[in-house]
Structure formats: structure tokens, C-alpha cells
PASEBA-1860 file (N, C-alpha, C; in nm, 3 decimals):
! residues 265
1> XXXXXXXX> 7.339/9.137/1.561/7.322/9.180/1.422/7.300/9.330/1.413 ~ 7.213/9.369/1.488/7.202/9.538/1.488/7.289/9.629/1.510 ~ 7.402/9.519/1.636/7.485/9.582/1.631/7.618/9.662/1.552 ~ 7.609/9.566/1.446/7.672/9.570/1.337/7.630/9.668/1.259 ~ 7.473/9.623/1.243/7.408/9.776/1.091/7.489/9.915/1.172 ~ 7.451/9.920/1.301/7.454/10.102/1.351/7.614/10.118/1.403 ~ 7.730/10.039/1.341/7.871/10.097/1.344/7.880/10.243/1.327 ~ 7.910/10.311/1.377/7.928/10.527/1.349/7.999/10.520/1.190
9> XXXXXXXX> 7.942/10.551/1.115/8.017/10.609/1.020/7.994/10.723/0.968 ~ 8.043/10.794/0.826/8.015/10.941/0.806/7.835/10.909/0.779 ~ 7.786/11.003/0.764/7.650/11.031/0.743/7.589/11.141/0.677 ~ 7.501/11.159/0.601/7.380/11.224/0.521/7.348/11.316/0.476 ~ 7.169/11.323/0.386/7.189/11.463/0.295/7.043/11.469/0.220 ~ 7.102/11.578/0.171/6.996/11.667/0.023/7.040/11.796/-0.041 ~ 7.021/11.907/-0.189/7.031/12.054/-0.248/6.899/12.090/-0.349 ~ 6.867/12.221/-0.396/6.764/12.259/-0.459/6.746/12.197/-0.597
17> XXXXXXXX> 6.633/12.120/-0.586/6.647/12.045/-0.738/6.483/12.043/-0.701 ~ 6.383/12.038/-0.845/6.237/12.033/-0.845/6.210/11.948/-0.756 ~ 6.059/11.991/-0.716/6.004/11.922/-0.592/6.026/11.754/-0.602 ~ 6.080/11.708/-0.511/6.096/11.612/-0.456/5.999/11.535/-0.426 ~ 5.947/11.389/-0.438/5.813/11.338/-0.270/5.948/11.374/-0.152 ~ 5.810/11.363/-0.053/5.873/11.373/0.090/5.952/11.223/0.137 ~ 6.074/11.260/0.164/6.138/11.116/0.233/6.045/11.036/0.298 ~ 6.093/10.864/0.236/6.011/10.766/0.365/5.828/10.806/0.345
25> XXXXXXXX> 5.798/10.874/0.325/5.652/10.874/0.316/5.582/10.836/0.424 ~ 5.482/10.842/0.491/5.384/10.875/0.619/5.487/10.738/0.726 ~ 5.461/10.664/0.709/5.567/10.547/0.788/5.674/10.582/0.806 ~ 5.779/10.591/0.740/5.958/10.626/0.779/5.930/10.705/0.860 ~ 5.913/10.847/0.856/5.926/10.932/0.940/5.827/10.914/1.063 ~ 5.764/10.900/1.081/5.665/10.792/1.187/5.767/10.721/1.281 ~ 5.869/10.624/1.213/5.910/10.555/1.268/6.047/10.591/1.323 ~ 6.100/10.717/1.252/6.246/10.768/1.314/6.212/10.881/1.419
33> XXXXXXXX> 6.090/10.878/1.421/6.008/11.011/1.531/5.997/10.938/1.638 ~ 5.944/10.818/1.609/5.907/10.744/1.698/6.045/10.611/1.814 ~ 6.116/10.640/1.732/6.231/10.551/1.766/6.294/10.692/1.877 ~ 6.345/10.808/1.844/6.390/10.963/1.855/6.328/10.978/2.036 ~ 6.187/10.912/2.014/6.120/10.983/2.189/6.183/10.857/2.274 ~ 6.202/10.751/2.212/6.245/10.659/2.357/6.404/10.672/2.405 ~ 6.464/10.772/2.321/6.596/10.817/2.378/6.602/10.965/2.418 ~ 6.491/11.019/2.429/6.490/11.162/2.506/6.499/11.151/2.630
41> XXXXXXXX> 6.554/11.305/2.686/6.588/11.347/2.842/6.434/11.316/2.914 ~ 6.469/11.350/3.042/6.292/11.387/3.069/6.291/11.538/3.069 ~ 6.389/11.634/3.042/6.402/11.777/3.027/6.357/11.801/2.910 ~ 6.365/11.691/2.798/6.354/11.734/2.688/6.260/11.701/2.573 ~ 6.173/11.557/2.705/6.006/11.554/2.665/5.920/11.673/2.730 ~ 5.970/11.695/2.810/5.903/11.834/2.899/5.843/11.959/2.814 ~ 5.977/11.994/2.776/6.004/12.145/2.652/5.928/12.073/2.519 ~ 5.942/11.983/2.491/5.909/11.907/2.331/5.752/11.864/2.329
49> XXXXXXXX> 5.657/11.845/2.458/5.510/11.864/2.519/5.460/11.977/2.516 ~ 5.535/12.062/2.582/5.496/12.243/2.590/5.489/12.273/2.447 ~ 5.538/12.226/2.361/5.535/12.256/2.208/5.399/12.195/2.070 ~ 5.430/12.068/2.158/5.349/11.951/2.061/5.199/12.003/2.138 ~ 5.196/11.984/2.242/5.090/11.960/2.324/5.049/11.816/2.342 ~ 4.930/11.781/2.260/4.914/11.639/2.290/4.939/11.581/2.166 ~ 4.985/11.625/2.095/5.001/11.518/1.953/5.170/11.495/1.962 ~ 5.171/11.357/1.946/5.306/11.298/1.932/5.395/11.379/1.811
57> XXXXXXXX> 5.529/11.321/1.897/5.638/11.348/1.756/5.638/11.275/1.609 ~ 5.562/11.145/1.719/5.557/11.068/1.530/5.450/11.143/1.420 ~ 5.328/11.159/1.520/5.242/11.242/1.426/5.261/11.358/1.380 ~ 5.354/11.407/1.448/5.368/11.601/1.365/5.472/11.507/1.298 ~ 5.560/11.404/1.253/5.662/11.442/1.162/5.620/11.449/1.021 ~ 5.520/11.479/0.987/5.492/11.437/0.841/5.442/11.546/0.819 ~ 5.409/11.701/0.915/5.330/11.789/0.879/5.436/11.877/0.771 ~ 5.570/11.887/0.739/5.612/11.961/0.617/5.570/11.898/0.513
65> XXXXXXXX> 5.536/11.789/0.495/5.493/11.743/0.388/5.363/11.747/0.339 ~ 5.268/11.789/0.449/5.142/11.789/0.425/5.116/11.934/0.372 ~ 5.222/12.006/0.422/5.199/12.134/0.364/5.219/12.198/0.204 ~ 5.343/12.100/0.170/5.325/12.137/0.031/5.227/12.130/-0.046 ~ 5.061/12.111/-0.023/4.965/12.095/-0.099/4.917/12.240/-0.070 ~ 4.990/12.334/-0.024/4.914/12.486/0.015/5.063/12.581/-0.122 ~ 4.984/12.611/-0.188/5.066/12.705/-0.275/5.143/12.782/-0.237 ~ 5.130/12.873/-0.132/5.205/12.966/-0.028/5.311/12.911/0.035
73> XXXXXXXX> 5.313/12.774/0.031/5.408/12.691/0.110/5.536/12.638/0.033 ~ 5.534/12.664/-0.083/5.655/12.666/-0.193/5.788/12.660/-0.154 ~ 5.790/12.777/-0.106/5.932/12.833/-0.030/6.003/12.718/0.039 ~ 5.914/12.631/0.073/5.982/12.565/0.179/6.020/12.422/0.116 ~ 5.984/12.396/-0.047/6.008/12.300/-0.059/6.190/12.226/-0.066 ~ 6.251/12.319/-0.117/6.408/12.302/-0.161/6.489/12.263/0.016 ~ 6.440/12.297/0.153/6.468/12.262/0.229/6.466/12.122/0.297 ~ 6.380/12.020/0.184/6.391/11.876/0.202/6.543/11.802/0.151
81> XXXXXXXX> 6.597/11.894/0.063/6.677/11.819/-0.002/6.824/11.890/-0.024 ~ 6.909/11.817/-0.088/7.067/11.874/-0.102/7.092/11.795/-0.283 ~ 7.097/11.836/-0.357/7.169/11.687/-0.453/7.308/11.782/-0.490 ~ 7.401/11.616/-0.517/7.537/11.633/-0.531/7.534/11.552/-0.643 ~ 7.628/11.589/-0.725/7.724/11.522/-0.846/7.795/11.413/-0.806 ~ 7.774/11.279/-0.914/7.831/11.174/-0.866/7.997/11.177/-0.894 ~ 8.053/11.084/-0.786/8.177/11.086/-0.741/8.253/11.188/-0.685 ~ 8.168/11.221/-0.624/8.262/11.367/-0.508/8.340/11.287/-0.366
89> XXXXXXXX> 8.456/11.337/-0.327/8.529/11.277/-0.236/8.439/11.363/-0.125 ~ 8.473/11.298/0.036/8.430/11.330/0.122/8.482/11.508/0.120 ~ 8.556/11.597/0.091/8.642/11.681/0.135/8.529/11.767/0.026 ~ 8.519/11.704/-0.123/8.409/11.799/-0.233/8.288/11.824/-0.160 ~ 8.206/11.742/-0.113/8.102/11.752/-0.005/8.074/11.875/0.066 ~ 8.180/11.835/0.183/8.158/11.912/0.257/8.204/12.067/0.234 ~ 8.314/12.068/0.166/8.307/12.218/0.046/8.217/12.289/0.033 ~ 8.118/12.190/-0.036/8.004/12.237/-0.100/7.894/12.288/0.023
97> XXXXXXXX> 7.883/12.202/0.100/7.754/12.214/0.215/7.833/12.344/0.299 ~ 7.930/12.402/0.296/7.975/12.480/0.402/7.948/12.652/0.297 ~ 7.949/12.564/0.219/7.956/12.710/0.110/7.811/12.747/0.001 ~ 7.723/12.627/0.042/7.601/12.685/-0.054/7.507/12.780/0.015 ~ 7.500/12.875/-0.073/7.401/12.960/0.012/7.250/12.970/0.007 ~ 7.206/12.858/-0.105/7.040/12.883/-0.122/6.991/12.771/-0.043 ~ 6.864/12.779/-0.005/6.833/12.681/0.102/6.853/12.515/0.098 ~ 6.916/12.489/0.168/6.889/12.285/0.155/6.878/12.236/0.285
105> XXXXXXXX> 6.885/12.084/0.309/6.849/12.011/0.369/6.959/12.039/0.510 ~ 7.086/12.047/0.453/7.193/12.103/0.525/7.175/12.175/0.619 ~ 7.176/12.336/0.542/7.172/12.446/0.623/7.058/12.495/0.665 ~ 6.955/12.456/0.672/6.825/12.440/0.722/6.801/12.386/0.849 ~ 6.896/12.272/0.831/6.867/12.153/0.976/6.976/12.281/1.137 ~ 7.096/12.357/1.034/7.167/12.395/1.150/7.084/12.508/1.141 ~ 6.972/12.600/1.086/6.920/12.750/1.128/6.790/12.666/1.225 ~ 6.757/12.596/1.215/6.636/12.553/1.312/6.675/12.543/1.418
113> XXXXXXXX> 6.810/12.444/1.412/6.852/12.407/1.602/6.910/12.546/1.633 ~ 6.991/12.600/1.562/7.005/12.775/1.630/6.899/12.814/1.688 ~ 6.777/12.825/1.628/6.692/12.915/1.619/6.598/12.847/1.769 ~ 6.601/12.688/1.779/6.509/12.651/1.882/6.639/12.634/2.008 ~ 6.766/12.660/1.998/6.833/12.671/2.122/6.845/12.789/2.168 ~ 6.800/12.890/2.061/6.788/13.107/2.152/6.656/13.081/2.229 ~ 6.588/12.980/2.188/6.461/13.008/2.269/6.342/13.136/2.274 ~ 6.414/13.228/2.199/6.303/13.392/2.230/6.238/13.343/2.139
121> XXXXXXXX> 6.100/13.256/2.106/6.025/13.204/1.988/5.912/13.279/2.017 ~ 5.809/13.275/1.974/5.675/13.259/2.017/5.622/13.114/1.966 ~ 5.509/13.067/2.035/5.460/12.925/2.032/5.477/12.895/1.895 ~ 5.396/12.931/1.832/5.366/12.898/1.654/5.506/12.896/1.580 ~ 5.609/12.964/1.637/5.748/12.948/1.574/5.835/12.855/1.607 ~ 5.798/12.807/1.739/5.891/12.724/1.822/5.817/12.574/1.732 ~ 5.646/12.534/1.728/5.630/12.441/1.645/5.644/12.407/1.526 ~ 5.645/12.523/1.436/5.711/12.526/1.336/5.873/12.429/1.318
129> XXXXXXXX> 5.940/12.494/1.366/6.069/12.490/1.360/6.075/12.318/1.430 ~ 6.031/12.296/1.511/6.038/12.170/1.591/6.007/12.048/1.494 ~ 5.881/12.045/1.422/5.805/12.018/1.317/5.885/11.998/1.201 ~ 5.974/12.097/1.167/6.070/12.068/1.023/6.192/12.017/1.064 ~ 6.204/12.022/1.193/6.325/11.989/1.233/6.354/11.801/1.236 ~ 6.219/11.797/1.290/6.209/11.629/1.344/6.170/11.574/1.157 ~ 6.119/11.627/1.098/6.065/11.598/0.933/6.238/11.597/0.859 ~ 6.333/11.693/0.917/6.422/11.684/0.784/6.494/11.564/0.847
137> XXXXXXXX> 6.525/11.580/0.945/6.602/11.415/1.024/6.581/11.351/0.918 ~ 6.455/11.293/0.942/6.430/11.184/0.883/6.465/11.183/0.724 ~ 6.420/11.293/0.656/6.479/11.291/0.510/6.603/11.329/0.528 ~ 6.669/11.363/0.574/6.816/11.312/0.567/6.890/11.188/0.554 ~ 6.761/11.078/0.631/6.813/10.939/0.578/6.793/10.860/0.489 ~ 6.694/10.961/0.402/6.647/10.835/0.303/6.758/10.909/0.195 ~ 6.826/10.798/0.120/6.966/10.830/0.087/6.922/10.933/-0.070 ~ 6.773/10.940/-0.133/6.771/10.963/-0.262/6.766/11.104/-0.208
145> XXXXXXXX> 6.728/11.141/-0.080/6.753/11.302/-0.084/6.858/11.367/-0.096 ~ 6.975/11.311/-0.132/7.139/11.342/-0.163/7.145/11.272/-0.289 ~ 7.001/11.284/-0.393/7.039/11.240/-0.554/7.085/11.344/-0.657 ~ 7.055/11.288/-0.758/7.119/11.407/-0.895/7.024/11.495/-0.883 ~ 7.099/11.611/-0.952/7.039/11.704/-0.995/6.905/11.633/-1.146 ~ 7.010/11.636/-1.206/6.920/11.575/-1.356/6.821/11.444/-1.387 ~ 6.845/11.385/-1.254/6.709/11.278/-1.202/6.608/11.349/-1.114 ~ 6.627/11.419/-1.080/6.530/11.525/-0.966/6.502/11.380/-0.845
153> XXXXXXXX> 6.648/11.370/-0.803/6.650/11.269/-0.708/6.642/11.136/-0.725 ~ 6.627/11.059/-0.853/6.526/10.918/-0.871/6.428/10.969/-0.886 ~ 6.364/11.068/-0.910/6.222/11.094/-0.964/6.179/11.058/-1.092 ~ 6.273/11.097/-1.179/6.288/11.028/-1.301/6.321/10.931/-1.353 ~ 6.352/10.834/-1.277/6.399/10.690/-1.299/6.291/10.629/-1.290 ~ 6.257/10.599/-1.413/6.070/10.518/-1.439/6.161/10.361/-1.400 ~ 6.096/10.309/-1.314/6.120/10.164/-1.273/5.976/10.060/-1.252 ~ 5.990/9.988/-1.244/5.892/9.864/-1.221/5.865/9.758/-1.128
161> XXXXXXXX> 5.768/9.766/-1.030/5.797/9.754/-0.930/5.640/9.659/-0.817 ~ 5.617/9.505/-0.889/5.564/9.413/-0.850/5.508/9.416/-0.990 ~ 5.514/9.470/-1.110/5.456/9.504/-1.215/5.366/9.673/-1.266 ~ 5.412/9.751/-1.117/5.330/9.836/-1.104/5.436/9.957/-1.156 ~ 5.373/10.070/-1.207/5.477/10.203/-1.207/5.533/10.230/-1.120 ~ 5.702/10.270/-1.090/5.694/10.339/-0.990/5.806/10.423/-1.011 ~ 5.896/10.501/-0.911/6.053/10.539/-0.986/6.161/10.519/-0.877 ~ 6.273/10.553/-0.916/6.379/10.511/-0.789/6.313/10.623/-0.673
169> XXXXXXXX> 6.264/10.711/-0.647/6.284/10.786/-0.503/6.155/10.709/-0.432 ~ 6.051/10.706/-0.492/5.924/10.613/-0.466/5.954/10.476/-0.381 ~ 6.067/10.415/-0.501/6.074/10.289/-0.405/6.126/10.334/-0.249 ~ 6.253/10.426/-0.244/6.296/10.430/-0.129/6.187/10.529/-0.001 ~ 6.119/10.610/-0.068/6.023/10.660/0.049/5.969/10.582/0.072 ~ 5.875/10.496/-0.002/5.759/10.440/0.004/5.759/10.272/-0.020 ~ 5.803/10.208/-0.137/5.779/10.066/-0.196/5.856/9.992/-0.051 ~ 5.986/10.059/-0.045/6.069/9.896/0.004/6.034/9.890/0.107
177> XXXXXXXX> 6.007/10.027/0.219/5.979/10.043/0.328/5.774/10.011/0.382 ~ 5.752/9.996/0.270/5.577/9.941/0.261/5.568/9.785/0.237 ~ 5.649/9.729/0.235/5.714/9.571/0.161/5.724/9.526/0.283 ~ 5.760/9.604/0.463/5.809/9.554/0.566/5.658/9.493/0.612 ~ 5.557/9.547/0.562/5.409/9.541/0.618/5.394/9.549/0.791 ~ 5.458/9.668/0.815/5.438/9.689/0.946/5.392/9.867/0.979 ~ 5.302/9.807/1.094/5.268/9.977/1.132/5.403/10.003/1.168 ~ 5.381/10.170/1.196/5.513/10.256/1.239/5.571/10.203/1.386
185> XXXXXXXX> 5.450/10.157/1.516/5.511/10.110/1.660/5.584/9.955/1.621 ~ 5.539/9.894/1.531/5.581/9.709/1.513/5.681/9.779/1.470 ~ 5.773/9.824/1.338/5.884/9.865/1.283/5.964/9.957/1.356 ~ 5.955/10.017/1.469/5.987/10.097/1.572/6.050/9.998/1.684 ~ 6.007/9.904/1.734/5.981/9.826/1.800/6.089/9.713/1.771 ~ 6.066/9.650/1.632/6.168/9.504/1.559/6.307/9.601/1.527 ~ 6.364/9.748/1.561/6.488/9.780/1.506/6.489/9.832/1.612 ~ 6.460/9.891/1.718/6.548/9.984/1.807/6.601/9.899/1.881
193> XXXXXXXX> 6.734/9.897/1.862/6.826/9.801/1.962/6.980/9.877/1.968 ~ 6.997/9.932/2.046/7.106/10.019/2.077/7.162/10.086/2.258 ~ 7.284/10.069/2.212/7.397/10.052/2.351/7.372/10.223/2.363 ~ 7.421/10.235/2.443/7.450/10.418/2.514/7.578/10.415/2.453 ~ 7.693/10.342/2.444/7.812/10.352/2.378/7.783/10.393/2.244 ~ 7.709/10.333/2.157/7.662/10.324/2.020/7.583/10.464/1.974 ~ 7.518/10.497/2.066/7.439/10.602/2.017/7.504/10.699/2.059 ~ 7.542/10.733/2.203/7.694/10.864/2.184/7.760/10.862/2.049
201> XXXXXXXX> 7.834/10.747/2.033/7.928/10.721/1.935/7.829/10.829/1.811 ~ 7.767/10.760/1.742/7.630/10.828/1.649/7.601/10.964/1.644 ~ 7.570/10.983/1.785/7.529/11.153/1.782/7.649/11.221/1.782 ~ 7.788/11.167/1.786/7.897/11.261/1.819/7.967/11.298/1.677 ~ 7.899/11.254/1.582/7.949/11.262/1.422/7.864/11.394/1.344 ~ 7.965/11.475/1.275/7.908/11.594/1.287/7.806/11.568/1.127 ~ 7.716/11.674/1.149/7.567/11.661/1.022/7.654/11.666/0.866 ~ 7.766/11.722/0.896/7.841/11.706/0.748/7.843/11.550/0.669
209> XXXXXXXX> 7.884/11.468/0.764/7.923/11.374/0.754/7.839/11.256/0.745 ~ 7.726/11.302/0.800/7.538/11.219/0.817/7.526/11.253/0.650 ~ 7.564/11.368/0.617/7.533/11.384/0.489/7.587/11.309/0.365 ~ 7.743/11.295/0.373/7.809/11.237/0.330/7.814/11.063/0.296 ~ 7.762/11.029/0.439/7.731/10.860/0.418/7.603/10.834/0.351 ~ 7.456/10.943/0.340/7.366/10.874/0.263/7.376/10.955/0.103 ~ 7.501/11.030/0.090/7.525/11.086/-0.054/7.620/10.919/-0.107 ~ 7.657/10.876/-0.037/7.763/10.708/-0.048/7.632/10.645/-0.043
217> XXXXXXXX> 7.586/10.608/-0.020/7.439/10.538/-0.017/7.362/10.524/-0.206 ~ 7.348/10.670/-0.202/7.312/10.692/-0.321/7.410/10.659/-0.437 ~ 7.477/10.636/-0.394/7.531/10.627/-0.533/7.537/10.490/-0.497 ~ 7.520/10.403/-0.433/7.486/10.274/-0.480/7.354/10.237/-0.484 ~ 7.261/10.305/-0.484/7.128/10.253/-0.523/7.151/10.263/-0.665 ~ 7.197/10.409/-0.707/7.173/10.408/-0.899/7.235/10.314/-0.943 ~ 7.411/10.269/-0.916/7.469/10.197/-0.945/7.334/10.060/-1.022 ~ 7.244/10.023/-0.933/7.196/9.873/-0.978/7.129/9.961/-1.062
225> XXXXXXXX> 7.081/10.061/-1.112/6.978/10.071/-1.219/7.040/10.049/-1.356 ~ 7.039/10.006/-1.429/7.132/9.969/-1.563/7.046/10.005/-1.666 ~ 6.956/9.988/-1.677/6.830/10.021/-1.804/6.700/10.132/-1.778 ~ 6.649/10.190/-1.919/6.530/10.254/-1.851/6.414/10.157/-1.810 ~ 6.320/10.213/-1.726/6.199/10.121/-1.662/6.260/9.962/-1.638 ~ 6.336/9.949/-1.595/6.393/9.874/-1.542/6.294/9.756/-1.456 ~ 6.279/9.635/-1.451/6.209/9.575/-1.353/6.260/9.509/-1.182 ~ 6.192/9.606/-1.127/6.283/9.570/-0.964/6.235/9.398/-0.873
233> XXXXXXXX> 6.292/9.374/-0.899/6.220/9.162/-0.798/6.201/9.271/-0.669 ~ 6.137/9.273/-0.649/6.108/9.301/-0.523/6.189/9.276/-0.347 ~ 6.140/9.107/-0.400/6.225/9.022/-0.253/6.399/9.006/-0.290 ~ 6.432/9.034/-0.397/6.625/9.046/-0.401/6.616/9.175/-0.378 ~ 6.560/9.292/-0.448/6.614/9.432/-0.365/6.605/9.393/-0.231 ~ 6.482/9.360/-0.154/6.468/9.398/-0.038/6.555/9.257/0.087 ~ 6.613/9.220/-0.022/6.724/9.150/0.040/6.893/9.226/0.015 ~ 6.885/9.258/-0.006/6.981/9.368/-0.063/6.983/9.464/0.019
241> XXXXXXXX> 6.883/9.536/0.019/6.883/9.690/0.100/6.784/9.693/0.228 ~ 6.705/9.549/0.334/6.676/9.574/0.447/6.707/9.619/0.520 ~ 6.825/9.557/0.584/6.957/9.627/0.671/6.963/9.785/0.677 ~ 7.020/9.820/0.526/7.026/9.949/0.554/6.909/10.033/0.521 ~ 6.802/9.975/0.485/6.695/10.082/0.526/6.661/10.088/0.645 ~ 6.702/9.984/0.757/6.660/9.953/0.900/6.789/10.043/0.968 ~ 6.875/10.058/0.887/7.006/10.087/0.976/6.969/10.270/0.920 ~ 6.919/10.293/0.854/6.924/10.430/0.753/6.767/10.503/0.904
249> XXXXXXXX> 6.678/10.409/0.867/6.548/10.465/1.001/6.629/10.460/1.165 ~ 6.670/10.384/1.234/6.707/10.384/1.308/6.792/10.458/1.328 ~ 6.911/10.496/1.293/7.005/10.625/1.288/6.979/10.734/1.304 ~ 6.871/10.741/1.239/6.764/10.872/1.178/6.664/10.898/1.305 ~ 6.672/10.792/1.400/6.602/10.798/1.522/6.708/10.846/1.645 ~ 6.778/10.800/1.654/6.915/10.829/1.733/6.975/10.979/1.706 ~ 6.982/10.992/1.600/7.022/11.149/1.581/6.930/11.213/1.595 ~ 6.823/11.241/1.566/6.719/11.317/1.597/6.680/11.333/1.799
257> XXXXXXXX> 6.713/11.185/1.826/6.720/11.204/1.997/6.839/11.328/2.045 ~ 6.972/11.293/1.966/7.077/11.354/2.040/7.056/11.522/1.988 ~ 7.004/11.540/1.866/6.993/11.692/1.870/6.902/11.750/1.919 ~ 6.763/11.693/1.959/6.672/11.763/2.088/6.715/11.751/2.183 ~ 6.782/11.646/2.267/6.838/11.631/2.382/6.939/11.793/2.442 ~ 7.024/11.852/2.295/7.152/11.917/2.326/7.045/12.049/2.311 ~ 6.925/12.056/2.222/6.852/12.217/2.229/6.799/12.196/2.362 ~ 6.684/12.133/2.413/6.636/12.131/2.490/6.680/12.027/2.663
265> X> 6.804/12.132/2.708/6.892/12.091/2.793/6.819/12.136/2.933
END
């Protein structure tokens, strides 16, 4: 069955639209950090220790997000995300991501791995960069970070959700993926199932195209929204969209292995 969710196809995204929540929320990224170290080199837990020190990858992945509660830290918010206009062909996309010049999720992810494969860092820059690097992975997979502009992602999509407030980006950071009721090692653990064929295959698909399959993503989450505040069943979404939130974290673990693997050679 797993084998099936993680077929290679194009892939993922985000652009500057008001602050966003952080993808996946404290768990997702937990769990694509955590999926990411059991396919590293031993060259490239080595270099990725000298950095962390003793705190795991799962635990630094959530530190860009913790930072937006520091005012000074502003700057950095538009680098979580990319949004695109619905119905763009694969070819409008990548147009766009090759040619925008203000910061996103995109061109952010390729100035970090530049920046941590020159190596001339000093410590505090090298964690930095390591830190946003392993954080945007992961929001690259949660598909609402490639939403509208004029929803500020699903931010604005007031929905309903066990009876409780919530909105479309909420559910996908947080509701559907909090619905699994598992810590980050149990949900780490019940999805990583992958061939060396499969995950080459995966890492060999370029970030344009990572972008592209969760901008296709998104546009079928809105697709089901039909009304405002809408009421979500809970157990039919999450029969609906398990798979690929399992196939969306796991991916998000696999790519994140193959691009530390290729900096830290």
C-alpha cells in the first residue's frame, strides 16, 4: 500500500501572502524531520551533529516558527510560503518560481542549500540556515502553503470542524494531522516504508516540480469547500485525505534526507 502513496510524481510549494500558521504545526514537521534522519549518510549525521549539537532534527524543526513571536523576525515570514492562482499549467508554475524575485518558499529552499554547500559559515549561520532548511521541507508539503493569494492560504476559509472553529490551513497543519492521535516517533514509525529504488526515484525530481504537485494538491482541497463555514465530518475528510497526508509527511521526509545527504557529502 505505501508503495503505491510514494509513486515519484511532480511535487510542491508556497509565495508572499500575509502571515501564514506554520505548516503541519509542532507534529508534521517533527515527523518529516524525523522520518529525514533514518535515511541520512553517516557523513551527513556527522556535519548535521557538529551543527545541532545535542538537540535532534525533529526538535529544531519547528524553531522558524517559534520565532515569529519576536517582532524583528518579520522578515522571515514570506519565506514559508509561495501562493499561485488557480488553474496554472505545470509550464505557468514553474515560469513563475524561476522568475519571482521577492522571497518565497521556493527560492529560499535553493539560497540555503547554496549557502550550507560553500560551507565558509560561522556556527550560528550554518544553524540557522540548517534550521529553516529542515522547517521549509516540511512546509513545502503541506499543500495549503501553495494557496491563494485572496484566502491568505485557507486562512480565511472559516470552516467547522468536530463543531469547533477552525479554517482550511488549520485543518491541514494541525486538525487532520491531530485526528491521527499519535506522537511524532508512533506516526514516524506506522509510514516510513520505502525501497532505495523509491526514494532515489523521489529525490531525483527537481524542487520545481515538489512544488507543482502540492500546488495540484491544493486545488483539490478547495475544490470540496462549496459554502462559507462549511461543516467538515471529520472521519470522511480523514478518509479522503489520510493517504495523502501520510504520503505528503513521508515525502517530505525523503526529500529532506536526499538534500542533506548531497550538502553534506
Amino acid at each position: 500500500m505505501i508503495k503505491k502513496i510514494i509513486i515519484p510524481v511532480l511535487l510542491l510549494a508556497a509565495l508572499n501572502l500575509p502571515q501564514q500558521a506554520g505548516a503541519w504545526g509542532l507534529l508534521g514537521h517533527r515527523v518529516v524531520a524525523q522520518i529525514a534522519e533514518t535515511y541520512l549518510t553517516k557523513t551527513a549525521k556527522k556535519e548535521i551533529q557538529k551543527i545541532l549539537g545535542n538537540e535532534t532534527m525533529a526538535m529544531s524543526a519547528n524553531w522558524p516558527d517559534f520565532i515569529k513571536s519576536d517582532s524583528t523576525m518579520k522578515m522571515y515570514d514570506p519565506w514559508h510560503y509561495v501562493n499561485l492562482e488557480s488553474g496554472l499549467s505545470a509550464d505557468s508554475v514553474h515560469r513563475y518560481l524561476q522568475t519571482a524575485s521577492a522571497p518565497n518558499i521556493y527560492n529560499r529552499i535553493n539560497v540555503l542549500v547554496a549557502e550550507l554547500k560553500r560551507g565558509n559559515l560561522s556556527q550560528d549561520q550554518k544553524a540557522f540556515d540548517l534550521k529553516f532548511l529542515i522547517h521549509l521541507i516540511g512546509d513545502l508539503h503541506q499543500p495549503m502553503h501553495v494557496g491563494q493569494l485572496s484566502d491568505r492560504g485557507g486562512n480565511s476559509i472559516k470552516l467547522k470542524w468536530f463543531g469547533n472553529s477552525t479554517n482550511l490551513h488549520r485543518i491541514w497543519d494541525e486538525d487532520l494531522i491531530s485526528f491521527q492521535d499519535l506522537s511524532y516517533t508512533e506516526y514516524a514509525h506506522a509510514i516510513n516504508f520505502t525501497t532505495r529504488q523509491q526514494r532515489e526515484a523521489l529525490q531525483a525530481i527537481p524542487l520545481e516540480d515538489w512544488v507543482y504537485r502540492s500546488y495540484l494538491l491544493a486545488q483539490k482541497i478547495y475544490a470540496d469547500i462549496t459554502e462559507p463555514d462549511q461543516k467538515i465530518n471529520p472521519y470522511n475528510y480523514n478518509y479522503k485525505y489520510q493517504a495523502i497526508l501520510n504520503n505528503q509527511l513521508l515525502e517530505g521526509g525523503v526529500h529532506l534526507a536526499g538534500l542533506l545527504n548531497s550538502i553534506f557529502k
